[in-house]
CHARMM internal coordinates of N, CA and C (Angstrom, degrees):
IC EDIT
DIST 1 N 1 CA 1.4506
DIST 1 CA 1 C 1.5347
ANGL 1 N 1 CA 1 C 108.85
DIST 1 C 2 N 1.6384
ANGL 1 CA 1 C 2 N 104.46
DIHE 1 N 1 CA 1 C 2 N 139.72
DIST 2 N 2 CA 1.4432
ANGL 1 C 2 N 2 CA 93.99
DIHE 1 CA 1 C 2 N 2 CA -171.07
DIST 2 CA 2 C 1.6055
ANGL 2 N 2 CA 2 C 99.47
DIHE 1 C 2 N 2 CA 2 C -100.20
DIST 2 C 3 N 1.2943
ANGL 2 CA 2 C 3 N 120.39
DIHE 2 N 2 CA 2 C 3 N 152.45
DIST 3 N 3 CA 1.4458
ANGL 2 C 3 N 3 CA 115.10
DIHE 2 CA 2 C 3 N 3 CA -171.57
DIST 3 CA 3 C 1.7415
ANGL 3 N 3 CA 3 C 83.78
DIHE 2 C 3 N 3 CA 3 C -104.91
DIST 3 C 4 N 1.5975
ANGL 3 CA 3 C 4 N 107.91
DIHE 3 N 3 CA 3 C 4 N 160.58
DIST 4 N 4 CA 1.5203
ANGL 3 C 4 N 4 CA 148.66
DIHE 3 CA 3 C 4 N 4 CA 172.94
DIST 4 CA 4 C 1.4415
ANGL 4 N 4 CA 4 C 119.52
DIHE 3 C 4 N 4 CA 4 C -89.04
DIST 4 C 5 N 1.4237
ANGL 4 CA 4 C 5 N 133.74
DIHE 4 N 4 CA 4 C 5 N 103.29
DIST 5 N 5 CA 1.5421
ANGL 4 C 5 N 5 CA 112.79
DIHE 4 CA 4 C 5 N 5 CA -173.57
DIST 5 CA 5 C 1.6995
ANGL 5 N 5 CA 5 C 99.34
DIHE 4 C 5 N 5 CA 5 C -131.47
DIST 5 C 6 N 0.9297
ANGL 5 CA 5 C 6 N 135.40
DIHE 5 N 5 CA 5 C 6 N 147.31
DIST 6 N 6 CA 1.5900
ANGL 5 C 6 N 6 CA 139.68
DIHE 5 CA 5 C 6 N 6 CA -148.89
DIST 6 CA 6 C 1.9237
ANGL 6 N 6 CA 6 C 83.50
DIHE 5 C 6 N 6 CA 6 C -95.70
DIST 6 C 7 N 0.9970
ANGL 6 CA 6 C 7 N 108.80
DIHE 6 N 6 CA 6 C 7 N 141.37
DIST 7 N 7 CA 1.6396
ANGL 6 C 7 N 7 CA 117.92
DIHE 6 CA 6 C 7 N 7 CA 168.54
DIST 7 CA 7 C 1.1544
ANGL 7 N 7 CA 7 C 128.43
DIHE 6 C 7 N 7 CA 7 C -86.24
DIST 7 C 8 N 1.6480
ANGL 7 CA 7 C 8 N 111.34
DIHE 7 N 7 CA 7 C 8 N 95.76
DIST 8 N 8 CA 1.4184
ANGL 7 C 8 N 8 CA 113.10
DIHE 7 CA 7 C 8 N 8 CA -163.73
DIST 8 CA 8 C 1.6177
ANGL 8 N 8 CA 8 C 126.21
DIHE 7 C 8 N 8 CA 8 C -104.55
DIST 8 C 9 N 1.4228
ANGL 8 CA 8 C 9 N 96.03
DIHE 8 N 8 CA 8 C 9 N 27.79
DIST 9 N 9 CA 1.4533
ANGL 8 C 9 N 9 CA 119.17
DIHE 8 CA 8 C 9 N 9 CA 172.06
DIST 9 CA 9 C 1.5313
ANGL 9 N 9 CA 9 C 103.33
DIHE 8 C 9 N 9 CA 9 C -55.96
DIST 9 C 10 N 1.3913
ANGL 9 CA 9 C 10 N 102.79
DIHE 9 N 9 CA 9 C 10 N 174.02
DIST 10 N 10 CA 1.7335
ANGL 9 C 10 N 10 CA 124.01
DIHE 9 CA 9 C 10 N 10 CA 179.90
DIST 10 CA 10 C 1.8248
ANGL 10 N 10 CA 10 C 82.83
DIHE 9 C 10 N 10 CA 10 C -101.38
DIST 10 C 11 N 1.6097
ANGL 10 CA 10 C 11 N 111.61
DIHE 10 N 10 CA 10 C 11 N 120.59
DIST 11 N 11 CA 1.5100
ANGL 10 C 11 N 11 CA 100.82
DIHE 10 CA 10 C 11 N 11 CA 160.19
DIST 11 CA 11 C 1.5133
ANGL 11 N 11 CA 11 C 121.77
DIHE 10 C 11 N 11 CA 11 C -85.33
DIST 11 C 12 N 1.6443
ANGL 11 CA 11 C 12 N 102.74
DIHE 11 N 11 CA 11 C 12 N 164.71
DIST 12 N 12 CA 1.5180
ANGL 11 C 12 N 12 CA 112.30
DIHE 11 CA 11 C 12 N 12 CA 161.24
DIST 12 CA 12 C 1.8632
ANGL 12 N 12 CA 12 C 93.48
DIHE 11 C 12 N 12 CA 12 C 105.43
DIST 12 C 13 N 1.2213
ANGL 12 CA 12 C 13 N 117.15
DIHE 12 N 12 CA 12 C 13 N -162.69
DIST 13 N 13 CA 1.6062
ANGL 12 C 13 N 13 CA 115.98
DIHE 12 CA 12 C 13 N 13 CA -153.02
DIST 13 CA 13 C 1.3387
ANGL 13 N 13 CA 13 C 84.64
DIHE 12 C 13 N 13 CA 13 C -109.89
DIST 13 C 14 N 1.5570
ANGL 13 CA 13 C 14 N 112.70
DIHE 13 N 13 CA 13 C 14 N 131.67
DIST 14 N 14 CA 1.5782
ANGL 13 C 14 N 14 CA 137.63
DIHE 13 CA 13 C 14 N 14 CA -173.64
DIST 14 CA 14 C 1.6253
ANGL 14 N 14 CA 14 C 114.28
DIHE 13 C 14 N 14 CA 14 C -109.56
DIST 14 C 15 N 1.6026
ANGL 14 CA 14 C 15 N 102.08
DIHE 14 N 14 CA 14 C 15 N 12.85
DIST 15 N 15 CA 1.4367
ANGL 14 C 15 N 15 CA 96.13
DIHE 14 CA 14 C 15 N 15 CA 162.56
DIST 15 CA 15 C 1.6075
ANGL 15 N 15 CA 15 C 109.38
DIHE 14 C 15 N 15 CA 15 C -126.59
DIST 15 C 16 N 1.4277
ANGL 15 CA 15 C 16 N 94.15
DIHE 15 N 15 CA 15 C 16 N 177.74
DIST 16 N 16 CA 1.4338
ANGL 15 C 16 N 16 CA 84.13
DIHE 15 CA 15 C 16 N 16 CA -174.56
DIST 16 CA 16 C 1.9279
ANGL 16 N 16 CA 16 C 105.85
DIHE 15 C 16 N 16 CA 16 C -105.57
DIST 16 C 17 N 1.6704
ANGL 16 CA 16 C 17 N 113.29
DIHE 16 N 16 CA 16 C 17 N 156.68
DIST 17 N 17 CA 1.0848
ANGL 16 C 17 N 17 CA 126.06
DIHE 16 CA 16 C 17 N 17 CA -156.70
DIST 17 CA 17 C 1.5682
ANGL 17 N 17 CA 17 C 98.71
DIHE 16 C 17 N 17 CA 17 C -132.20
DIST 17 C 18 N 1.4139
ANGL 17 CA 17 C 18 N 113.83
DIHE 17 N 17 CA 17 C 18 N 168.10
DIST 18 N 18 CA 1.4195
ANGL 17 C 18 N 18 CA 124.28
DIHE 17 CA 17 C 18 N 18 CA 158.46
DIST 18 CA 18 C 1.0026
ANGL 18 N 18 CA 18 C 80.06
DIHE 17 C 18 N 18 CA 18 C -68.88
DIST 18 C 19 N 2.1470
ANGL 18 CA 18 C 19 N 87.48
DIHE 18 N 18 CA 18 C 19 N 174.85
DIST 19 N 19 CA 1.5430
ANGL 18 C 19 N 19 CA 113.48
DIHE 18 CA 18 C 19 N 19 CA -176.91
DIST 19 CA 19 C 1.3261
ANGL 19 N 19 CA 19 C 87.42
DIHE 18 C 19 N 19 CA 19 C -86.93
DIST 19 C 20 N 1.6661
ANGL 19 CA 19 C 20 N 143.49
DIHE 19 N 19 CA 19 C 20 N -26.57
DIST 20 N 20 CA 1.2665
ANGL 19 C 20 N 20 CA 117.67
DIHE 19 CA 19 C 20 N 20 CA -170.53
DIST 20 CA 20 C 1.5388
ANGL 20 N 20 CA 20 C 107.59
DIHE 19 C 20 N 20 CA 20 C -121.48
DIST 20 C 21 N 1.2955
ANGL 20 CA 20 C 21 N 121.37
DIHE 20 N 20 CA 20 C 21 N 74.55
DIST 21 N 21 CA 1.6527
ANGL 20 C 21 N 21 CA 121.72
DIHE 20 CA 20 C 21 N 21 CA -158.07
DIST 21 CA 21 C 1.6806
ANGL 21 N 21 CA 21 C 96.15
DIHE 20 C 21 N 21 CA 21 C -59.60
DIST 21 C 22 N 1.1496
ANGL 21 CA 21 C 22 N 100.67
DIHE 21 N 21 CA 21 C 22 N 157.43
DIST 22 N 22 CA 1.5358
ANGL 21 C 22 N 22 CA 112.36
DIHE 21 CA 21 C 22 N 22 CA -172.81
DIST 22 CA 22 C 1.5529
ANGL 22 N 22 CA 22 C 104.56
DIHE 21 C 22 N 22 CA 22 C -130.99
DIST 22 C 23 N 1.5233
ANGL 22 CA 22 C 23 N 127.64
DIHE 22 N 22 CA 22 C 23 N 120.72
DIST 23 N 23 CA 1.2598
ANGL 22 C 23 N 23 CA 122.31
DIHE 22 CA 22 C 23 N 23 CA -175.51
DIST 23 CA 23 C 1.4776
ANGL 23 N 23 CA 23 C 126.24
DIHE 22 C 23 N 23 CA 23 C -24.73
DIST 23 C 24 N 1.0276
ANGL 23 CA 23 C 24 N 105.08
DIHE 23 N 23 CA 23 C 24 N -46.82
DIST 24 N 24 CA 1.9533
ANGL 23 C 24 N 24 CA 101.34
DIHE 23 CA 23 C 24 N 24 CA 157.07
DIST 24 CA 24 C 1.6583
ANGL 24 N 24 CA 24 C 126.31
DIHE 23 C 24 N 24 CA 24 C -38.71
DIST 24 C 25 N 1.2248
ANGL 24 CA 24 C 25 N 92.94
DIHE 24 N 24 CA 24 C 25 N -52.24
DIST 25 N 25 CA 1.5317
ANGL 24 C 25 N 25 CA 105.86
DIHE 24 CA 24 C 25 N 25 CA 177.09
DIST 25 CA 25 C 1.6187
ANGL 25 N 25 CA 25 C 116.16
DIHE 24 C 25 N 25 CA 25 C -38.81
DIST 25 C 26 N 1.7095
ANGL 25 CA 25 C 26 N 90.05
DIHE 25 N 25 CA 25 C 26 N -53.89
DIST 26 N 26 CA 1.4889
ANGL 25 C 26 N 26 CA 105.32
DIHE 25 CA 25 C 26 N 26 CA 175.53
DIST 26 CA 26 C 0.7779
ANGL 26 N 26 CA 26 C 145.68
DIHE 25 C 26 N 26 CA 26 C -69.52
DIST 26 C 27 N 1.5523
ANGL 26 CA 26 C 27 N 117.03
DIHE 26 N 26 CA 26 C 27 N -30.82
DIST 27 N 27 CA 1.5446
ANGL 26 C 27 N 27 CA 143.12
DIHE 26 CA 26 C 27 N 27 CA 158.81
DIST 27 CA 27 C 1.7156
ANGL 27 N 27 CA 27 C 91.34
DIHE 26 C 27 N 27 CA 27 C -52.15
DIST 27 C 28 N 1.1922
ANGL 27 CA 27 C 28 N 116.98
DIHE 27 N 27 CA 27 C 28 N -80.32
DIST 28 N 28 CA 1.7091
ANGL 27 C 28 N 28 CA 120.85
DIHE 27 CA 27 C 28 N 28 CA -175.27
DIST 28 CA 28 C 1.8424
ANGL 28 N 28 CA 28 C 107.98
DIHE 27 C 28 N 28 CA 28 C -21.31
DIST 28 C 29 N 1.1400
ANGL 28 CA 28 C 29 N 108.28
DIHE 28 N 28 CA 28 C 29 N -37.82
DIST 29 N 29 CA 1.6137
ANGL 28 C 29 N 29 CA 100.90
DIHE 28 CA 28 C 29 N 29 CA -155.98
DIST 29 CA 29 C 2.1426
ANGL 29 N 29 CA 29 C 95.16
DIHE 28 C 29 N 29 CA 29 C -96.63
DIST 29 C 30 N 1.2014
ANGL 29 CA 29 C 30 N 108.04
DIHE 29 N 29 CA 29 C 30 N -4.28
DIST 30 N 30 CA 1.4684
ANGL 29 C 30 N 30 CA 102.20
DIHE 29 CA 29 C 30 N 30 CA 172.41
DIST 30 CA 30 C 1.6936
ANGL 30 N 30 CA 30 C 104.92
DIHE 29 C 30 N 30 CA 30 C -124.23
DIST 30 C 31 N 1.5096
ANGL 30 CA 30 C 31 N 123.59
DIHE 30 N 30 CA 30 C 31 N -28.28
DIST 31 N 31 CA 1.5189
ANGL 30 C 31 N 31 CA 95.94
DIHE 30 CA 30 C 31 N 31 CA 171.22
DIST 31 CA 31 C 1.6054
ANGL 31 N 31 CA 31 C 120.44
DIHE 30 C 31 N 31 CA 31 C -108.03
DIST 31 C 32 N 1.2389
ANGL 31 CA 31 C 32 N 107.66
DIHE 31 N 31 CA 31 C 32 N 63.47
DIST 32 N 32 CA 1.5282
ANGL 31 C 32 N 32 CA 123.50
DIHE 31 CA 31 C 32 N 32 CA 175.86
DIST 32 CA 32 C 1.7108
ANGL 32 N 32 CA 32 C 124.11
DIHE 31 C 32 N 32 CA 32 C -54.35
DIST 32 C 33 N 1.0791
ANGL 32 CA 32 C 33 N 113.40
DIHE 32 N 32 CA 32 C 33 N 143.72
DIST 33 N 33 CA 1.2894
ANGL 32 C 33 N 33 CA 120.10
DIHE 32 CA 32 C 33 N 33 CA -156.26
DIST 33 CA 33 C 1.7977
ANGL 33 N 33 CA 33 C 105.76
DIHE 32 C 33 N 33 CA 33 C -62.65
DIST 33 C 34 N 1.3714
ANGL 33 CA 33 C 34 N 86.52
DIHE 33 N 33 CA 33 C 34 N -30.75
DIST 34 N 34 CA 2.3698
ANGL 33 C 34 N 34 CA 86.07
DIHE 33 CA 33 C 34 N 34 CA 164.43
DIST 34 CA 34 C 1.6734
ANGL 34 N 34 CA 34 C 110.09
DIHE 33 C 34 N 34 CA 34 C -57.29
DIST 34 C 35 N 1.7342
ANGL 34 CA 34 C 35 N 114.90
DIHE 34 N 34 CA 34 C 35 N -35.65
DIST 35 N 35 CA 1.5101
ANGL 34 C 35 N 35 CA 97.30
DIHE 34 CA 34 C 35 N 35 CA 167.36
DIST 35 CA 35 C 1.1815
ANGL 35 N 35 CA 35 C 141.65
DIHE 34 C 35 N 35 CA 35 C -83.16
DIST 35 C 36 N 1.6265
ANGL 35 CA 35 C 36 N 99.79
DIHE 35 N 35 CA 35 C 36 N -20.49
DIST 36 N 36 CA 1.6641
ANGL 35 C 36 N 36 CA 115.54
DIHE 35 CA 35 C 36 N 36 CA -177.23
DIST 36 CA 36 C 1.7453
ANGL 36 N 36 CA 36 C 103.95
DIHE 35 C 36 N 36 CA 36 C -63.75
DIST 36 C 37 N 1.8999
ANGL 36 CA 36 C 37 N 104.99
DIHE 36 N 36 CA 36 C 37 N -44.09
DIST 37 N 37 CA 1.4950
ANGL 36 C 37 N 37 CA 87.23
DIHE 36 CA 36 C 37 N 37 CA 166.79
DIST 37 CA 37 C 1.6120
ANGL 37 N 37 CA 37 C 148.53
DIHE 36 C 37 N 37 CA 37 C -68.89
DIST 37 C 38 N 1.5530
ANGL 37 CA 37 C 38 N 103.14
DIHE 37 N 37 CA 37 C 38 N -21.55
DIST 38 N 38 CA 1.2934
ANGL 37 C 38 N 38 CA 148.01
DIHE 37 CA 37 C 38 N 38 CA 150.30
DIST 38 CA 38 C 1.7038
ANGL 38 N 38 CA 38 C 114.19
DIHE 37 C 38 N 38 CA 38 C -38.36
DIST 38 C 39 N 1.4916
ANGL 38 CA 38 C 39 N 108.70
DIHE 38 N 38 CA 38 C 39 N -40.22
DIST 39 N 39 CA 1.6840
ANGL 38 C 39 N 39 CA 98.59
DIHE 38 CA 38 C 39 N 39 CA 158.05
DIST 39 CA 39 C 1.4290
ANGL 39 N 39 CA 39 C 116.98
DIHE 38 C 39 N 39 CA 39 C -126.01
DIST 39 C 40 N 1.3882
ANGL 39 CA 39 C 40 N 117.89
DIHE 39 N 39 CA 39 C 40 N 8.44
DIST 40 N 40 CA 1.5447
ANGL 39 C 40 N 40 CA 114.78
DIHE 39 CA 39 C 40 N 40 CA 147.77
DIST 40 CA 40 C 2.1439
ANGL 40 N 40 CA 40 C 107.18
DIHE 39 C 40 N 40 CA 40 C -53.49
DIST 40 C 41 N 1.3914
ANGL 40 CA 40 C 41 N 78.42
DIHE 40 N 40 CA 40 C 41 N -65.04
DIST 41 N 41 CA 1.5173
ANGL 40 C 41 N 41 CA 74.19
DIHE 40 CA 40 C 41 N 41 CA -172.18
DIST 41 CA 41 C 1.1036
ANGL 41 N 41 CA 41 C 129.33
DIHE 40 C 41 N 41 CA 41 C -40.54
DIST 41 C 42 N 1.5544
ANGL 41 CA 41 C 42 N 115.04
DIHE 41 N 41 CA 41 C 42 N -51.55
DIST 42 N 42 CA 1.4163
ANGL 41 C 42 N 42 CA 111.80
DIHE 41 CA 41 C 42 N 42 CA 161.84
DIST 42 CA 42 C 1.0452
ANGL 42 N 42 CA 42 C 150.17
DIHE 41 C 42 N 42 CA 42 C -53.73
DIST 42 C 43 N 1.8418
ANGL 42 CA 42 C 43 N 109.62
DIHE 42 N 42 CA 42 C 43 N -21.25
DIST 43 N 43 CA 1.0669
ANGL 42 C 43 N 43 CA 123.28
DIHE 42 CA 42 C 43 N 43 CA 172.10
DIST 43 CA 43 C 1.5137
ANGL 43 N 43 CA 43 C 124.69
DIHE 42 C 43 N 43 CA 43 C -61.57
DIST 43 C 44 N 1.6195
ANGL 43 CA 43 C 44 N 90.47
DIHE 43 N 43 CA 43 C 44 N -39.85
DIST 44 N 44 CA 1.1840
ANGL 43 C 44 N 44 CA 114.50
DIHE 43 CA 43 C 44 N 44 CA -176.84
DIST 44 CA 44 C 1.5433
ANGL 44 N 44 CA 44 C 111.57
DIHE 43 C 44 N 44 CA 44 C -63.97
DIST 44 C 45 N 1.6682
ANGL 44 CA 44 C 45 N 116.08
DIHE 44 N 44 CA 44 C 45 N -55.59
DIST 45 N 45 CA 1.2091
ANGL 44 C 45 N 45 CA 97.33
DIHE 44 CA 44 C 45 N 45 CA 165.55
DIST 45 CA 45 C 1.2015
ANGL 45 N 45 CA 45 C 153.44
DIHE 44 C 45 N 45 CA 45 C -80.65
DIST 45 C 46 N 1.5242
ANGL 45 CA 45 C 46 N 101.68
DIHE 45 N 45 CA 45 C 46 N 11.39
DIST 46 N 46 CA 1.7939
ANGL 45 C 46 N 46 CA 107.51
DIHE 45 CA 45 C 46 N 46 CA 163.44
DIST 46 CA 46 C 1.3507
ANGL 46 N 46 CA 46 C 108.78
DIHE 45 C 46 N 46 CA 46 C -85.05
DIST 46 C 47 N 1.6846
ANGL 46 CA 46 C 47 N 114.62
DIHE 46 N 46 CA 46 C 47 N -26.21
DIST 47 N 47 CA 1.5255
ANGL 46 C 47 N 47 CA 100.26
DIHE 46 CA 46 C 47 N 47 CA 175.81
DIST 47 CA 47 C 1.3999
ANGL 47 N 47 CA 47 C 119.22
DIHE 46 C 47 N 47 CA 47 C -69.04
DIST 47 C 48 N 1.4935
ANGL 47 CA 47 C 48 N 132.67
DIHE 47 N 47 CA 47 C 48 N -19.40
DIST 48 N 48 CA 0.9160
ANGL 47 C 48 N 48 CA 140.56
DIHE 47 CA 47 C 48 N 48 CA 167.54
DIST 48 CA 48 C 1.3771
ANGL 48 N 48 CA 48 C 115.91
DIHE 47 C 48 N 48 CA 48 C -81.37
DIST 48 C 49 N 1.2792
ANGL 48 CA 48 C 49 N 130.35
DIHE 48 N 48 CA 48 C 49 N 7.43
DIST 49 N 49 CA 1.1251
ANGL 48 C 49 N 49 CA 141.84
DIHE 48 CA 48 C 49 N 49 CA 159.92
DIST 49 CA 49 C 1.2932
ANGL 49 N 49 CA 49 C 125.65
DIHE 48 C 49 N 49 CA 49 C -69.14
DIST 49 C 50 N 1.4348
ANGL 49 CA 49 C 50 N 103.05
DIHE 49 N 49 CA 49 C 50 N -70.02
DIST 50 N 50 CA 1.6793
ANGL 49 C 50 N 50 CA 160.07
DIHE 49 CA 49 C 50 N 50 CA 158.07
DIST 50 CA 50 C 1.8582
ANGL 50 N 50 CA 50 C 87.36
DIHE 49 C 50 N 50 CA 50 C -15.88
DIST 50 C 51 N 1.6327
ANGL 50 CA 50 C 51 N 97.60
DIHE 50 N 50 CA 50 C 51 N -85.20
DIST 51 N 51 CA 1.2672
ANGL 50 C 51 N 51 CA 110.96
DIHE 50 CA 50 C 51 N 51 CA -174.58
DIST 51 CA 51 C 1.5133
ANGL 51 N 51 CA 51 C 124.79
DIHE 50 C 51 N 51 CA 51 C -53.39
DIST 51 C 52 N 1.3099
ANGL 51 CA 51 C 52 N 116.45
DIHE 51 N 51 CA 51 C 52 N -52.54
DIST 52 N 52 CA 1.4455
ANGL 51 C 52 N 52 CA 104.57
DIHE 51 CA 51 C 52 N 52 CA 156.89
DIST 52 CA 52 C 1.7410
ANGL 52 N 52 CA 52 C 137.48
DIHE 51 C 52 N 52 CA 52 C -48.45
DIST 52 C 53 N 1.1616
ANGL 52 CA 52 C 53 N 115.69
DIHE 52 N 52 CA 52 C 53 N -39.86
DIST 53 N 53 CA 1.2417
ANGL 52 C 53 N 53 CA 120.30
DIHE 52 CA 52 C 53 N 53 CA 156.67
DIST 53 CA 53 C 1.1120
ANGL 53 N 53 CA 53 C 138.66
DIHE 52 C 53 N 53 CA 53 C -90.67
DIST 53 C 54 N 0.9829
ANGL 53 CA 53 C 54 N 106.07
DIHE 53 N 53 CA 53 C 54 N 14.85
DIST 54 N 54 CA 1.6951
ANGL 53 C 54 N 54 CA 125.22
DIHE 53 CA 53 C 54 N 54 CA 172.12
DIST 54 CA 54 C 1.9474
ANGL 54 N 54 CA 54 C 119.05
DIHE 53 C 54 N 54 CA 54 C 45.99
DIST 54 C 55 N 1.4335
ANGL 54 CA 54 C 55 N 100.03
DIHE 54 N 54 CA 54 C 55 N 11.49
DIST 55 N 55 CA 0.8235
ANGL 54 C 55 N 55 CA 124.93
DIHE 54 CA 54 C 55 N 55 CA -179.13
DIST 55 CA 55 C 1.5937
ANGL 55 N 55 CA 55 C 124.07
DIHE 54 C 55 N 55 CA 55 C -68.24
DIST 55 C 56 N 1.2673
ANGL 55 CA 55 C 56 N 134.08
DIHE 55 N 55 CA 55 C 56 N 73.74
DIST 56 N 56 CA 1.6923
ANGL 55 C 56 N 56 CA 135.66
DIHE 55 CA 55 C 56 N 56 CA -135.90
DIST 56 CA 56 C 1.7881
ANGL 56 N 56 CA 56 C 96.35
DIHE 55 C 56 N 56 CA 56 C -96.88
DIST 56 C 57 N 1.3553
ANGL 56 CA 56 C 57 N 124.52
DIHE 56 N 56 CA 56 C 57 N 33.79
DIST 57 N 57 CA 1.8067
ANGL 56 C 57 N 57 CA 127.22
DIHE 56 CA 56 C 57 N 57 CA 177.17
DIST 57 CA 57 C 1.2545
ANGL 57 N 57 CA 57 C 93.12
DIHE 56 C 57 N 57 CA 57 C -139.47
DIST 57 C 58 N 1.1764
ANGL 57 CA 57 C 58 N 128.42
DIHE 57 N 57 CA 57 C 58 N -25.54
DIST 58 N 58 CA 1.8653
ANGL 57 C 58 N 58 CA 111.77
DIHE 57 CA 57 C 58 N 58 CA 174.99
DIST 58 CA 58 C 1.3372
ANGL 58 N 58 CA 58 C 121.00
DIHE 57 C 58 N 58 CA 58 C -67.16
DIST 58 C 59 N 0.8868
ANGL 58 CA 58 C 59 N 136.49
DIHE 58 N 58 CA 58 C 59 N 162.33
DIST 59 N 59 CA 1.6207
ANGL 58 C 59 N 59 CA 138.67
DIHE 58 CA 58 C 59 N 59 CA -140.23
DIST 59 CA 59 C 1.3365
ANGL 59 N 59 CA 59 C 110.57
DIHE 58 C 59 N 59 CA 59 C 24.66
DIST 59 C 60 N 1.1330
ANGL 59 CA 59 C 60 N 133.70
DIHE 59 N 59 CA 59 C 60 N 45.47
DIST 60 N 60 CA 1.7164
ANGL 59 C 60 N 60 CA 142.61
DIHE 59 CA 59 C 60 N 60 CA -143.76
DIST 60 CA 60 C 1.5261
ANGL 60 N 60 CA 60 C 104.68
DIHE 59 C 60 N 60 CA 60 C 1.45
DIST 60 C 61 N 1.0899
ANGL 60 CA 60 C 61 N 131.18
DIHE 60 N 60 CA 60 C 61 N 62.24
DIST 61 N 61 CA 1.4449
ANGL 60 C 61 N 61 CA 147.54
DIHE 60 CA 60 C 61 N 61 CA 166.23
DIST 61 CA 61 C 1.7066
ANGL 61 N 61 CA 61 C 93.79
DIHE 60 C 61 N 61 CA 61 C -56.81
DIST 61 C 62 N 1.3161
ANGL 61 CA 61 C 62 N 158.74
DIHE 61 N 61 CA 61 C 62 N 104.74
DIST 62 N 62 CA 1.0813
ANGL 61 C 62 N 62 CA 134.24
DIHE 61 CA 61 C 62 N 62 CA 127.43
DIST 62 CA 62 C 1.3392
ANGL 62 N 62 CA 62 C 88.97
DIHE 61 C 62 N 62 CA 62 C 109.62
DIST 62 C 63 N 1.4068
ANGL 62 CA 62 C 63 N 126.44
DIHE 62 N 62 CA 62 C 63 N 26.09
DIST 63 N 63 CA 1.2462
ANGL 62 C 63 N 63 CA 135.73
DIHE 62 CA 62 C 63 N 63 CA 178.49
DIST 63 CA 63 C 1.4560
ANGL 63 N 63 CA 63 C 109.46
DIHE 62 C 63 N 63 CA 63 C -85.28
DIST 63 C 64 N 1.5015
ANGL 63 CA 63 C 64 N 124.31
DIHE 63 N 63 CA 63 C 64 N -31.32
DIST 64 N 64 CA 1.4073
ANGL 63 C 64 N 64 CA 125.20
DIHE 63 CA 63 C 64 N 64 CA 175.73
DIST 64 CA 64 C 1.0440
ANGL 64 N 64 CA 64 C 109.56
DIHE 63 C 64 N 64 CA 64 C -93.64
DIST 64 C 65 N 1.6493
ANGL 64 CA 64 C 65 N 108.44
DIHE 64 N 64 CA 64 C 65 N 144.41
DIST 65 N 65 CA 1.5604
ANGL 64 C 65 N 65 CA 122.48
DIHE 64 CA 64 C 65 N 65 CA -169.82
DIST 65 CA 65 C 1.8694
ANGL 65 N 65 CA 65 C 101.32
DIHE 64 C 65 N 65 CA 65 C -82.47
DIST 65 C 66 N 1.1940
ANGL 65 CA 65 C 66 N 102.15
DIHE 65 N 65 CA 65 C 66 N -32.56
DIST 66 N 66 CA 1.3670
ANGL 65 C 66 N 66 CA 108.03
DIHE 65 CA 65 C 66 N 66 CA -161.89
DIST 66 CA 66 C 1.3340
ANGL 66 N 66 CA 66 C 114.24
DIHE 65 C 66 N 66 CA 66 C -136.43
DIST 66 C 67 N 1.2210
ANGL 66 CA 66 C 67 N 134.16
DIHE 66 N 66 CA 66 C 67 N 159.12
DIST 67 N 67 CA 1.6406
ANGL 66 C 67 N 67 CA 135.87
DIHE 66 CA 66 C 67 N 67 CA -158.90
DIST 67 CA 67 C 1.8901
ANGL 67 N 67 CA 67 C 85.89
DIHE 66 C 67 N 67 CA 67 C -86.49
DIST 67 C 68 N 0.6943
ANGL 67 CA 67 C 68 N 95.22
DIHE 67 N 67 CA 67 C 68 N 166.45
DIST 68 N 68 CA 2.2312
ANGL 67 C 68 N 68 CA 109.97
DIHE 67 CA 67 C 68 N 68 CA -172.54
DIST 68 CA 68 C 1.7266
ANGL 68 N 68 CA 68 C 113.70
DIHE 67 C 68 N 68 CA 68 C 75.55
DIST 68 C 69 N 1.8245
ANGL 68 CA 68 C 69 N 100.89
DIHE 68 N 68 CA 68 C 69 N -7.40
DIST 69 N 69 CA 1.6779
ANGL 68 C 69 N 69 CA 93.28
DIHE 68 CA 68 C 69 N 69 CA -169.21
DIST 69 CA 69 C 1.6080
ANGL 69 N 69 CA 69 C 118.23
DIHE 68 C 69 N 69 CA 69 C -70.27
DIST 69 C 70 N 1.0178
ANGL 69 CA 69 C 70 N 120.91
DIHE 69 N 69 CA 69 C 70 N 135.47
DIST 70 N 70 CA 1.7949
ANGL 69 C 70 N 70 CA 118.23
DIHE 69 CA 69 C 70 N 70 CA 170.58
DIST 70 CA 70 C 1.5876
ANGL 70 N 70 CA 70 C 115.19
DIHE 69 C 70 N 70 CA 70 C -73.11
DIST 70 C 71 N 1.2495
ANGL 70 CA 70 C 71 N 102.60
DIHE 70 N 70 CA 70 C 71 N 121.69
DIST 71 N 71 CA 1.2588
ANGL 70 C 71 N 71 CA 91.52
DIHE 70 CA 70 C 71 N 71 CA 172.24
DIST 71 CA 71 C 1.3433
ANGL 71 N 71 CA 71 C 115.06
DIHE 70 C 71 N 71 CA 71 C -111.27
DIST 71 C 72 N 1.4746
ANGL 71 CA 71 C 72 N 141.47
DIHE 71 N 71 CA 71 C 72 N 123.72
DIST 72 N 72 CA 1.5191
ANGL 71 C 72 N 72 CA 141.09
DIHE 71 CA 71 C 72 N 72 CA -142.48
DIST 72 CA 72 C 2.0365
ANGL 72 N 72 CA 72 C 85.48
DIHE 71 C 72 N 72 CA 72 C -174.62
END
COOR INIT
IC SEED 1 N 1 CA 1 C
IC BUILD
């Protein structure tokens, strides 16, 4: 059962910005260098996954037959 809890955050954007943020700006404040390492690592360890088991569909590596396929 999923429980319901009322959202008692402060709304609206809790950092601070120029007065005229510029899509860069924004990108900066969500892909920060704690995440870029955050999916190196991971990347890294499914390829090391991948490679040990020789297994070429895990992390859907080679999971699409054809260029446009979704993989989800």
């Amino acid at each position: 059962m999923v429980s319901s809890r009322a959202f008692t955050g402060e709304p609206g954007i809790q950092v601070a910005l120029p007065d005229d943020p510029t899509p860069s700006d924004i990108y900066n404040l969500i892909v920060t260098d704690e995440l870029l390492r955050s999916w190196k690592t991971e990347t890294n360890r499914c390829a090391r996954t991948v490679i040990s088991s020789k297994d070429h569909n895990f992390c859907r590596i080679g999971a699409a037959s054809k260029p446009g396929d979704l993989l989800f």
